[in-house]
TORRORO-16814 format. One record per residue: residue number from 1; residue in three letters; x, y, z of N, C-alpha, C, O in turn. Coordinates in nm, 2 decimals. Atoms other than C-alpha are relative to their C-alpha. Layout:
+-----+---------+--------+--------+--------+--------+--------+--------+--------+--------+--------+--------+--------+--------+
| num | residuo |   n_px |   n_py |   n_pz |  ca_px |  ca_py |  ca_pz |   c_px |   c_py |   c_pz |   o_px |   o_py |   o_pz |
+-----+---------+--------+--------+--------+--------+--------+--------+--------+--------+--------+--------+--------+--------+
| NUM |     ALA |      X |      Y |      Z |      X |      Y |      Z |      X |      Y |      Z |      X |      Y |      Z |
...
+-----+---------+--------+--------+--------+--------+--------+--------+--------+--------+--------+--------+--------+--------+
//
This chain:
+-----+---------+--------+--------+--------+--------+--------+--------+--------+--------+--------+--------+--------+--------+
| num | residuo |   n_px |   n_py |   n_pz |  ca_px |  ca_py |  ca_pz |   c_px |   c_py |   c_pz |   o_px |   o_py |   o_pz |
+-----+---------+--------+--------+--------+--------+--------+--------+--------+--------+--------+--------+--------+--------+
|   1 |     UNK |  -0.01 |  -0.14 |  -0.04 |   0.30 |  -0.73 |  -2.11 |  -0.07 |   0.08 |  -0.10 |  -0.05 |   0.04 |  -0.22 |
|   2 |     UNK |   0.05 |  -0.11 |   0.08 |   0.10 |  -0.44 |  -2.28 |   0.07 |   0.12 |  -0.07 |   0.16 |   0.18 |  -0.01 |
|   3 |     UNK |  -0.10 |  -0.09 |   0.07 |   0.24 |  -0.21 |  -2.51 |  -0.09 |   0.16 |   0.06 |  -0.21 |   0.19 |   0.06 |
|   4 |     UNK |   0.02 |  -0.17 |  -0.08 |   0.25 |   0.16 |  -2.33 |  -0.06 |   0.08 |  -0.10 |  -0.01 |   0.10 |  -0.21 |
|   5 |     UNK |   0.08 |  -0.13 |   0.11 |  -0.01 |   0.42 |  -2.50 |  -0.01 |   0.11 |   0.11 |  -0.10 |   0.16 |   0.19 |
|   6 |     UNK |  -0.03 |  -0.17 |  -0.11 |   0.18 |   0.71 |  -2.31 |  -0.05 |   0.15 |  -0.12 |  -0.08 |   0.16 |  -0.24 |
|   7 |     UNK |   0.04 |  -0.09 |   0.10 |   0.09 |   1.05 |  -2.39 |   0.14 |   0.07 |   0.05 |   0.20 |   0.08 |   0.15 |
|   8 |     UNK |  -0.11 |  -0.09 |  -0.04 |   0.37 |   1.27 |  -2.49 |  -0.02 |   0.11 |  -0.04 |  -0.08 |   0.13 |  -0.14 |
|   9 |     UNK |   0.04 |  -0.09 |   0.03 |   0.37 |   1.60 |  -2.48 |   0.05 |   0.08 |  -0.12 |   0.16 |   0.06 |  -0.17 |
|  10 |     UNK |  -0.05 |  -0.06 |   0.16 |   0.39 |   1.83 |  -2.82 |   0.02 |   0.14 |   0.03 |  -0.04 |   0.22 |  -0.04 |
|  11 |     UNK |  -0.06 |  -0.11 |  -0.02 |   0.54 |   2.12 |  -2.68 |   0.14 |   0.03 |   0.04 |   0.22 |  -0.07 |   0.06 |
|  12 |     UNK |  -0.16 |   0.02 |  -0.01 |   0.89 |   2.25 |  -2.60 |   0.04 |   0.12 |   0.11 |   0.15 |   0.18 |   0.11 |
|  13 |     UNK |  -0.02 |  -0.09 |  -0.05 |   0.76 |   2.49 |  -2.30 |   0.05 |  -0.05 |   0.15 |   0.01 |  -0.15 |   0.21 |
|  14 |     UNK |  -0.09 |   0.05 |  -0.12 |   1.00 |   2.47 |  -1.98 |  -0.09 |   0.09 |   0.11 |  -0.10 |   0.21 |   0.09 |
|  15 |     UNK |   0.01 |  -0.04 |  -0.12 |   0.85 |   2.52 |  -1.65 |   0.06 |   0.08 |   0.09 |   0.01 |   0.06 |   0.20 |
|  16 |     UNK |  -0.14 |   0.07 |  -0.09 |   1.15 |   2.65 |  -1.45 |  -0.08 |   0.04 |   0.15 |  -0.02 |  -0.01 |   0.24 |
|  17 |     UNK |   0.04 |   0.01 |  -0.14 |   0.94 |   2.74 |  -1.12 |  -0.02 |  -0.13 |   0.06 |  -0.03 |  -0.15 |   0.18 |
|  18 |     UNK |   0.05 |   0.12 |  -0.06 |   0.86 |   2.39 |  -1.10 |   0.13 |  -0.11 |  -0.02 |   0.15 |  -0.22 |   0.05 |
|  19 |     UNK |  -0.12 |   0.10 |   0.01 |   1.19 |   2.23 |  -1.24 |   0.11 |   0.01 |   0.09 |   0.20 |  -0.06 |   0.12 |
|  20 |     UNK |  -0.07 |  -0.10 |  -0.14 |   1.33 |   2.45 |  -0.97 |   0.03 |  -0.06 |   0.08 |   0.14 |  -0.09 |   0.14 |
|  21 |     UNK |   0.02 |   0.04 |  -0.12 |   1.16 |   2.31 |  -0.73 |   0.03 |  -0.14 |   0.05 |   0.08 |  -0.18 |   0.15 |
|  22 |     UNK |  -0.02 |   0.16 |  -0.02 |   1.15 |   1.93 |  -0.81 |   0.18 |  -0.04 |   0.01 |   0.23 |  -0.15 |   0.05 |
|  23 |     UNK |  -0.14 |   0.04 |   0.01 |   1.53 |   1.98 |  -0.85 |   0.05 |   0.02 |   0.11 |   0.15 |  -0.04 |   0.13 |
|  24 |     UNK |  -0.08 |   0.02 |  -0.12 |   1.60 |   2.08 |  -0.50 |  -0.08 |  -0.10 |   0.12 |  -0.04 |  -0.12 |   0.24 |
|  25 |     UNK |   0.03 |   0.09 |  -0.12 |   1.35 |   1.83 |  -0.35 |   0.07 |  -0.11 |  -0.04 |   0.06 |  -0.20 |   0.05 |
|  26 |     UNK |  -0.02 |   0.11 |   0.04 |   1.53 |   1.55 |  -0.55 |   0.13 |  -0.08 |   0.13 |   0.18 |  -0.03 |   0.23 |
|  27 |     UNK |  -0.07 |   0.07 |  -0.15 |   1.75 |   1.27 |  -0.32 |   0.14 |  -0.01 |  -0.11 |   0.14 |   0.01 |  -0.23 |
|  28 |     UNK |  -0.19 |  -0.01 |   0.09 |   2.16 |   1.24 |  -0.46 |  -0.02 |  -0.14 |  -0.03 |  -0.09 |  -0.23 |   0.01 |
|  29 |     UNK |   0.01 |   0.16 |   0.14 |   2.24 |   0.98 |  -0.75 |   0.05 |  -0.16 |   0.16 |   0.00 |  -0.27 |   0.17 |
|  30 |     UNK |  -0.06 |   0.07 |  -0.04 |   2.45 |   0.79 |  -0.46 |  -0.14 |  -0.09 |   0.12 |  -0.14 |  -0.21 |   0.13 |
|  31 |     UNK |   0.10 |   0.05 |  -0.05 |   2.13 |   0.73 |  -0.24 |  -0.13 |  -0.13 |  -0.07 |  -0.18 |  -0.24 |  -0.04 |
|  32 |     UNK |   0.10 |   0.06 |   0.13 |   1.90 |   0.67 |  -0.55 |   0.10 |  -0.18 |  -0.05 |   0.03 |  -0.28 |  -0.08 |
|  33 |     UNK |  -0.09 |   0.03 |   0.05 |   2.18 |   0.45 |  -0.65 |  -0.05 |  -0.16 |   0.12 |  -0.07 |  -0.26 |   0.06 |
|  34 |     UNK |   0.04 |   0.08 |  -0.10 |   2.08 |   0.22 |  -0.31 |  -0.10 |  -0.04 |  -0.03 |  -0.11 |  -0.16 |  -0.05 |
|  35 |     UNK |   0.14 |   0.01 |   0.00 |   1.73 |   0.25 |  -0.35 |  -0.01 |  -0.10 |  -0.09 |  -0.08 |  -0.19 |  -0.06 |
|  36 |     UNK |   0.01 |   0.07 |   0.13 |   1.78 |   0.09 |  -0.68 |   0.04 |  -0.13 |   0.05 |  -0.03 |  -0.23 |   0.04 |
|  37 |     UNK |  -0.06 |   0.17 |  -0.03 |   1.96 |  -0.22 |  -0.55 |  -0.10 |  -0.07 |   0.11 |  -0.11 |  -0.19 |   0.10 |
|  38 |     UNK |   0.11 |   0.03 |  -0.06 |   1.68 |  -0.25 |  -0.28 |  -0.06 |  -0.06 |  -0.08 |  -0.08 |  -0.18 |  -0.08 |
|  39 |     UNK |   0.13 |   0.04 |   0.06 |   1.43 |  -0.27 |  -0.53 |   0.04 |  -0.10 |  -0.11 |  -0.04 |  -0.17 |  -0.17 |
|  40 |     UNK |  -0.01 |   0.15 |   0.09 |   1.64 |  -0.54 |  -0.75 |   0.00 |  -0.08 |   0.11 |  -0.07 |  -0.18 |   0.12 |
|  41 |     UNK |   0.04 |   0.12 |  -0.11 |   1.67 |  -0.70 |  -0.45 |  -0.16 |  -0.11 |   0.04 |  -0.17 |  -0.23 |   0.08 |
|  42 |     UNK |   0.15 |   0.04 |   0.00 |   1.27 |  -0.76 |  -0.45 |  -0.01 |  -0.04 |  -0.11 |  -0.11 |  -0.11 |  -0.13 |
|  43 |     UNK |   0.05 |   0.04 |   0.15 |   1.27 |  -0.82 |  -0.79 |   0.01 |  -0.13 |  -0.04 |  -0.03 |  -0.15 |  -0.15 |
|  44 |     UNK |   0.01 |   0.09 |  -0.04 |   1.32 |  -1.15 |  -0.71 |  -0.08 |  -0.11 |   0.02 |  -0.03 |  -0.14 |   0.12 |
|  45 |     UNK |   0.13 |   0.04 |  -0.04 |   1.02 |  -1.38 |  -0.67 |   0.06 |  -0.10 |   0.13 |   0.00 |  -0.11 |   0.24 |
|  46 |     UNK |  -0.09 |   0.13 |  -0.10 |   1.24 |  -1.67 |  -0.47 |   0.02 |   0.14 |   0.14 |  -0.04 |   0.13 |   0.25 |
|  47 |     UNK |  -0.07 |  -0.14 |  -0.11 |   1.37 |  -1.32 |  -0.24 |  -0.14 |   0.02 |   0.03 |  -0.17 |  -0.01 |   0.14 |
|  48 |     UNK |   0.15 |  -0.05 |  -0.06 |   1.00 |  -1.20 |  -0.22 |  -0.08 |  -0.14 |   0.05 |  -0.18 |  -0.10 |   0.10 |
|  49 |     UNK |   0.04 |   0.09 |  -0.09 |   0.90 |  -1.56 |  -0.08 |   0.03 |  -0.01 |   0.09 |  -0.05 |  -0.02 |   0.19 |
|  50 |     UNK |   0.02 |  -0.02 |  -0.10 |   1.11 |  -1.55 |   0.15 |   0.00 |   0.11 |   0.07 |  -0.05 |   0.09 |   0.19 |
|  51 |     UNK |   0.09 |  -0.14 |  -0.09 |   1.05 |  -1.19 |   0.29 |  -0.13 |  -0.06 |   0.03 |  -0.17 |  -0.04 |   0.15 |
|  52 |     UNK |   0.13 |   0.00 |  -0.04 |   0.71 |  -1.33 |   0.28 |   0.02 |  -0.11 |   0.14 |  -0.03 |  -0.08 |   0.25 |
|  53 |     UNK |   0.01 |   0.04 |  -0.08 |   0.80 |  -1.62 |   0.45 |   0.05 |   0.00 |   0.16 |   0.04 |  -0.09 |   0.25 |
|  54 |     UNK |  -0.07 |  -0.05 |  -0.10 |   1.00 |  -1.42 |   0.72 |  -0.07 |   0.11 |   0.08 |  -0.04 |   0.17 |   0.17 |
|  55 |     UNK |   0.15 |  -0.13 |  -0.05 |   0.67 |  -1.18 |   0.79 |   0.00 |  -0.02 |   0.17 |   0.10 |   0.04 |   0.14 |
|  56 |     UNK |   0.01 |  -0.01 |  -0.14 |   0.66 |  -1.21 |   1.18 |   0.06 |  -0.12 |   0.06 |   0.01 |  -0.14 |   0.17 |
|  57 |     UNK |  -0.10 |   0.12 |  -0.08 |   0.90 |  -1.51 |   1.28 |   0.13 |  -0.02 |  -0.12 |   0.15 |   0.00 |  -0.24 |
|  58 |     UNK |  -0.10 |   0.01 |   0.06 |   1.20 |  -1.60 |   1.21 |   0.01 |  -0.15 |   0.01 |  -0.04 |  -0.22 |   0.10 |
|  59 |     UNK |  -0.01 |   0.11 |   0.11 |   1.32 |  -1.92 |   0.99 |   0.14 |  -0.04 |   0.05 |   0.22 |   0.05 |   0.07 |
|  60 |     UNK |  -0.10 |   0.00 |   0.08 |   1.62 |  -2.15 |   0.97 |   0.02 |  -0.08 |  -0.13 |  -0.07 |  -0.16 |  -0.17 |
|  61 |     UNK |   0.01 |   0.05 |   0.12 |   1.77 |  -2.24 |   0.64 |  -0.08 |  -0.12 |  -0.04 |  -0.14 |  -0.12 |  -0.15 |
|  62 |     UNK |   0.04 |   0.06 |   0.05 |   1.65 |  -2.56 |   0.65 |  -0.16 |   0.04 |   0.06 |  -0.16 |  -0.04 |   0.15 |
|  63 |     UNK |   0.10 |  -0.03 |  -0.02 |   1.30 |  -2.45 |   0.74 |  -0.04 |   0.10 |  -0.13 |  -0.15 |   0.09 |  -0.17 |
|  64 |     UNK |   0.00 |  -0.08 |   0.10 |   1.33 |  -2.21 |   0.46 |   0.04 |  -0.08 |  -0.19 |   0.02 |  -0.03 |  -0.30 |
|  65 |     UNK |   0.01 |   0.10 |   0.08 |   1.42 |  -2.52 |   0.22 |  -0.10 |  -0.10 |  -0.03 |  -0.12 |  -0.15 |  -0.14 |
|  66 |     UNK |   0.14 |   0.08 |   0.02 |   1.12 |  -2.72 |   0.28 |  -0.09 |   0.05 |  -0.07 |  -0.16 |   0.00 |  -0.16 |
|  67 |     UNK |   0.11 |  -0.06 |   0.04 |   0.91 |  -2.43 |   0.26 |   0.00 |   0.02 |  -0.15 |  -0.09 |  -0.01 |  -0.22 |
|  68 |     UNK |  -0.06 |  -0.01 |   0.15 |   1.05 |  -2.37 |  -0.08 |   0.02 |  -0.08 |  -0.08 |   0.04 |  -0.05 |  -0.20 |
|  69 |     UNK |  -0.08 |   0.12 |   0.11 |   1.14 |  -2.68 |  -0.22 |   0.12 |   0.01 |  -0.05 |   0.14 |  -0.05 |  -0.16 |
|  70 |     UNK |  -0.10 |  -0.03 |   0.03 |   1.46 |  -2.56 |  -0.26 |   0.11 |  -0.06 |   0.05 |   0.09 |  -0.11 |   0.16 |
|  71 |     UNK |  -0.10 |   0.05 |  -0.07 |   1.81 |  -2.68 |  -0.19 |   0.09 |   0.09 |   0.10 |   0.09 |   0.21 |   0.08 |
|  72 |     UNK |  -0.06 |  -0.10 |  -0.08 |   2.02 |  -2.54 |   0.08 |   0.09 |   0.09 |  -0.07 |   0.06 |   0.20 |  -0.05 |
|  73 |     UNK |  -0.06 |  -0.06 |   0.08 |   2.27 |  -2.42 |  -0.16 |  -0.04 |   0.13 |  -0.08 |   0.04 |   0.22 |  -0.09 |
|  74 |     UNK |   0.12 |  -0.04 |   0.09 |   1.96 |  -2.24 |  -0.38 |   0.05 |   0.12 |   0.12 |   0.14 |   0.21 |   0.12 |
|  75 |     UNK |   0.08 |  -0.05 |  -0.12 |   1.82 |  -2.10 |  -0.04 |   0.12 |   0.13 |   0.09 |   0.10 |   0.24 |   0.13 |
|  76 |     UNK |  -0.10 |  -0.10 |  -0.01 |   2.20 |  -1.97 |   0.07 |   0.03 |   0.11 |  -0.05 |   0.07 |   0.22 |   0.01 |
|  77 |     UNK |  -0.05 |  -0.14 |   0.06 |   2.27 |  -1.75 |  -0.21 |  -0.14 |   0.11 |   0.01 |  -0.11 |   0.23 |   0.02 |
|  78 |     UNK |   0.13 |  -0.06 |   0.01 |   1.93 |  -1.58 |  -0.21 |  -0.01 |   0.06 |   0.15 |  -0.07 |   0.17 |   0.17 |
|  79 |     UNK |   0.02 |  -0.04 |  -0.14 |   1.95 |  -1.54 |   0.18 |   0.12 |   0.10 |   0.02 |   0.11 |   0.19 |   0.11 |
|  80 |     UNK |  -0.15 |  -0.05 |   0.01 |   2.33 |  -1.39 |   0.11 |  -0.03 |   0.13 |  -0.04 |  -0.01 |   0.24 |   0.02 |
|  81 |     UNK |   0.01 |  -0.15 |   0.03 |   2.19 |  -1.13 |  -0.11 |  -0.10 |   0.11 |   0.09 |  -0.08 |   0.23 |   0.09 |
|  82 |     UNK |   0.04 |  -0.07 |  -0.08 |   1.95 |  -1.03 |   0.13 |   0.01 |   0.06 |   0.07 |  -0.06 |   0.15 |   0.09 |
|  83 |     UNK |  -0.05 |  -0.01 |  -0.14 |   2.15 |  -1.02 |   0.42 |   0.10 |   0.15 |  -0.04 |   0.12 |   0.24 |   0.03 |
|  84 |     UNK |  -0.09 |  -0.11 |   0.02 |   2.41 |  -0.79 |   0.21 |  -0.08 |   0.17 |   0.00 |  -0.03 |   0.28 |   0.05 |
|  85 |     UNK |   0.07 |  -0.11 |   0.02 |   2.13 |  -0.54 |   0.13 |  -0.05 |   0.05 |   0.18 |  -0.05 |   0.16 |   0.22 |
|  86 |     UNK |   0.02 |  -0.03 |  -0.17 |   2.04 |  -0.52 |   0.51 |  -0.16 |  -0.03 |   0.02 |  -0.22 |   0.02 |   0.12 |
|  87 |     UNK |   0.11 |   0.10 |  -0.02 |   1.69 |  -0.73 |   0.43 |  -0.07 |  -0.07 |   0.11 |  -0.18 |  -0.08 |   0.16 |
|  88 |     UNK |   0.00 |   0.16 |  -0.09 |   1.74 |  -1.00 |   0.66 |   0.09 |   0.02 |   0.09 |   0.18 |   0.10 |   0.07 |
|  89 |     UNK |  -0.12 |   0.03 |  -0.12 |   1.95 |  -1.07 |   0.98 |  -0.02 |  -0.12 |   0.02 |  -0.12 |  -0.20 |   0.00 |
|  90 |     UNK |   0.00 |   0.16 |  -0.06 |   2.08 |  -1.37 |   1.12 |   0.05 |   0.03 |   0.13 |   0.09 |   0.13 |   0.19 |
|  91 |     UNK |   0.00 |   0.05 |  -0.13 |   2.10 |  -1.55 |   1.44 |   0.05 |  -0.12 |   0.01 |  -0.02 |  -0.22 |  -0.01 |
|  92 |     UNK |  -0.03 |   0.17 |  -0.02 |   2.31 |  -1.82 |   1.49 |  -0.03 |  -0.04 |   0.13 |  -0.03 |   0.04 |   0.22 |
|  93 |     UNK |   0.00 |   0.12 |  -0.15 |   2.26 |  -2.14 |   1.77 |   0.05 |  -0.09 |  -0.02 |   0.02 |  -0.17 |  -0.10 |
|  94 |     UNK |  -0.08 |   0.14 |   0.03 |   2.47 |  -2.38 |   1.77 |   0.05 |  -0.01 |  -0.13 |   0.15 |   0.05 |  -0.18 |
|  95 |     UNK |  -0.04 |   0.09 |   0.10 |   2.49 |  -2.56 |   1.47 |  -0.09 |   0.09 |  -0.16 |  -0.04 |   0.12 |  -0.27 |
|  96 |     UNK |   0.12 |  -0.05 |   0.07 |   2.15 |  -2.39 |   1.32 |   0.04 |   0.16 |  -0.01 |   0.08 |   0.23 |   0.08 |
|  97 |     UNK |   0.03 |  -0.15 |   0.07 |   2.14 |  -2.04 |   1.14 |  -0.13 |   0.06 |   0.00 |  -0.21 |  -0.01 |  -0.05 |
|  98 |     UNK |   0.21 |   0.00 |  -0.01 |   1.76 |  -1.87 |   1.20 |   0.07 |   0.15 |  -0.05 |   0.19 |   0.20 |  -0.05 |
|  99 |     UNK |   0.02 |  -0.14 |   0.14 |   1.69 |  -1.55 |   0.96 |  -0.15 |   0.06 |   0.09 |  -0.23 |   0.01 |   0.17 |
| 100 |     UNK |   0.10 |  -0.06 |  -0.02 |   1.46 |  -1.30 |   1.02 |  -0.02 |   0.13 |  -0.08 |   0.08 |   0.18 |  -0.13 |
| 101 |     UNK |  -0.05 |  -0.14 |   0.04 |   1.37 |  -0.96 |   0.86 |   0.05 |   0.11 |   0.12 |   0.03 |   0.12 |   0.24 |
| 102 |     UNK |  -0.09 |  -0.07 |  -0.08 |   1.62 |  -0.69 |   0.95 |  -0.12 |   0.09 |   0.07 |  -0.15 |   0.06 |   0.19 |
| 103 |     UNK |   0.11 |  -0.10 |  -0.06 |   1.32 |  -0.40 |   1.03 |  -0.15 |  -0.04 |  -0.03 |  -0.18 |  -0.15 |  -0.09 |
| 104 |     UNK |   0.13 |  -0.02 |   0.04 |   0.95 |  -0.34 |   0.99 |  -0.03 |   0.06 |  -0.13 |  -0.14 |   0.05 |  -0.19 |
| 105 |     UNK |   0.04 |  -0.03 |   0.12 |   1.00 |  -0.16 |   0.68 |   0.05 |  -0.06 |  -0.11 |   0.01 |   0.00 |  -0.22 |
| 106 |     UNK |   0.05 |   0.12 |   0.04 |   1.08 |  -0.45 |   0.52 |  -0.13 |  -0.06 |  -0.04 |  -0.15 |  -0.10 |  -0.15 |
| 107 |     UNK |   0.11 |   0.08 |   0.01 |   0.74 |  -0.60 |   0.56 |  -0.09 |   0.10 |  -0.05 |  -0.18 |   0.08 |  -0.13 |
| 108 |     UNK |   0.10 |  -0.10 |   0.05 |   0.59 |  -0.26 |   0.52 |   0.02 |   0.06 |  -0.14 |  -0.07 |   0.12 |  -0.19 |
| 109 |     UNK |   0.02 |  -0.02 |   0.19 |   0.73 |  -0.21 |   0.12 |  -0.06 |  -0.13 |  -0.04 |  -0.16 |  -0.12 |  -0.11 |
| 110 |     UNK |   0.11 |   0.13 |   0.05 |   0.59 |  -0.57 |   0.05 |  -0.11 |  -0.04 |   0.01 |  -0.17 |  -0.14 |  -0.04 |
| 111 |     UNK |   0.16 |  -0.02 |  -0.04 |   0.26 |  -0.48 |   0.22 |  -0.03 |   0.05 |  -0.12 |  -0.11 |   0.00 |  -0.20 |
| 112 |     UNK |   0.08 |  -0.14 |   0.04 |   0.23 |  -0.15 |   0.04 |  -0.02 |  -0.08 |  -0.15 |  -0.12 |  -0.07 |  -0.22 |
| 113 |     UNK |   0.02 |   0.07 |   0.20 |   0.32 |  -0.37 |  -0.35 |  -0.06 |  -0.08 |   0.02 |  -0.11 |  -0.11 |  -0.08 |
| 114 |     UNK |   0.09 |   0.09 |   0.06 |   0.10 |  -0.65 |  -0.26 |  -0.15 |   0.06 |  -0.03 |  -0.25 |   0.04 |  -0.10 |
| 115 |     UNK |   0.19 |  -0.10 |   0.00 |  -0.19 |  -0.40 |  -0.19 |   0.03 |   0.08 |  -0.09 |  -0.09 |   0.09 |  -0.13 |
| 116 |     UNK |  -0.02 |  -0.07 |   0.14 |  -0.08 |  -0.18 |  -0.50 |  -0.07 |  -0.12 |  -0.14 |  -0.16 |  -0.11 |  -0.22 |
| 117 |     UNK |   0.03 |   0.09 |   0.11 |  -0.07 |  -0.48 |  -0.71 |  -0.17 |  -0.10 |  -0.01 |  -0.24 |  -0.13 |  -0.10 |
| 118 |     UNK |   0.17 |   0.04 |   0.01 |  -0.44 |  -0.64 |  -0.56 |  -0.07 |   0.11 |  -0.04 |  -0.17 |   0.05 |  -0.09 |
| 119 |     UNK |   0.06 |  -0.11 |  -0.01 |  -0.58 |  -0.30 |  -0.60 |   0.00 |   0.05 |  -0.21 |  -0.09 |   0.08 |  -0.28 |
| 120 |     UNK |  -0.02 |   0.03 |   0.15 |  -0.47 |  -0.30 |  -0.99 |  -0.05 |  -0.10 |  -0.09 |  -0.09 |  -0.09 |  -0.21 |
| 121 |     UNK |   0.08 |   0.12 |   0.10 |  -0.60 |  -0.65 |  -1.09 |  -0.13 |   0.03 |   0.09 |  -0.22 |  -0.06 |   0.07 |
| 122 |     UNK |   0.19 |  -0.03 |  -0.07 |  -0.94 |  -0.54 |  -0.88 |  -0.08 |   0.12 |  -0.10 |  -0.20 |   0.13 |  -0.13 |
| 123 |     UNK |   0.06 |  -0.09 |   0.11 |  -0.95 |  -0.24 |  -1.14 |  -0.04 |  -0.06 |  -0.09 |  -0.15 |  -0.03 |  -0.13 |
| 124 |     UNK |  -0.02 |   0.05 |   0.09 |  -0.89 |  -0.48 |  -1.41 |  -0.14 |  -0.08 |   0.00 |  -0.19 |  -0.09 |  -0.11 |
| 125 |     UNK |   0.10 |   0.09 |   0.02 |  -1.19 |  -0.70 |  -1.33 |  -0.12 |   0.12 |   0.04 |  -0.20 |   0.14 |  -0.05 |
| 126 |     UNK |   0.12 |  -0.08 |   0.08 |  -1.45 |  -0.43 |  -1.28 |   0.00 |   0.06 |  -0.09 |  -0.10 |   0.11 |  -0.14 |
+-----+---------+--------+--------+--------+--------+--------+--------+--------+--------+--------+--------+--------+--------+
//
């Protein structure tokens, strides 16, 4: 990781038309508070495979084991935390459990960071 060469500012002059403003567009701690567990929830790499591997079909565990190399056990708790954040849904049949993601905006925050993140190492090399 790179050590941050932020710029800080050397002044001690307060805005308030603008601190005003950002203060009544802001979202409440209890929302923010969500958002945040979303985004540990991705923070994941095992979690962000399978979102990935949940992108337009749906999976069961043991198909989600292979693809992974993982054990069902592994593959459970990771699918558990998913499911609690509202990630993932399930479908049982019978015997078999199949996963899928819960919405579209699911696939559309891990579009928008893989294209953030290709878009940053594409800077990096020109």
């Amino acid at each position: 990781m790179t050590k941050c060469k932020c710029m800080v500012c050397d002044c001690n002059v307060i805005h308030a038309e603008q601190v005003s403003k950002a203060k009544k567009s802001m979202l409440g701690d209890e929302l923010l508070f969500d958002i945040s567990d979303f985004y540990k929830a991705l923070s994941d790499s095992t979690r962000l495979k399978i979102i990935n591997a949940l992108d337009g079909q749906e999976l069961c565990v043991c198909d989600i084991c292979q693809l992974l190399n993982m054990t069902k056990s592994a593959v459970s708790h990771q699918l558990k935390c998913l499911r609690e954040l509202n990630l993932i849904k399930s479908r049982k049949q019978g015997k078999q459990v199949f996963y899928s993601l819960a919405d579209e905006h699911v696939i559309d925050v891990f579009e928008i960071s893989v294209k953030h993140v290709l878009e940053k190492k594409n800077e990096k090399k020109s």
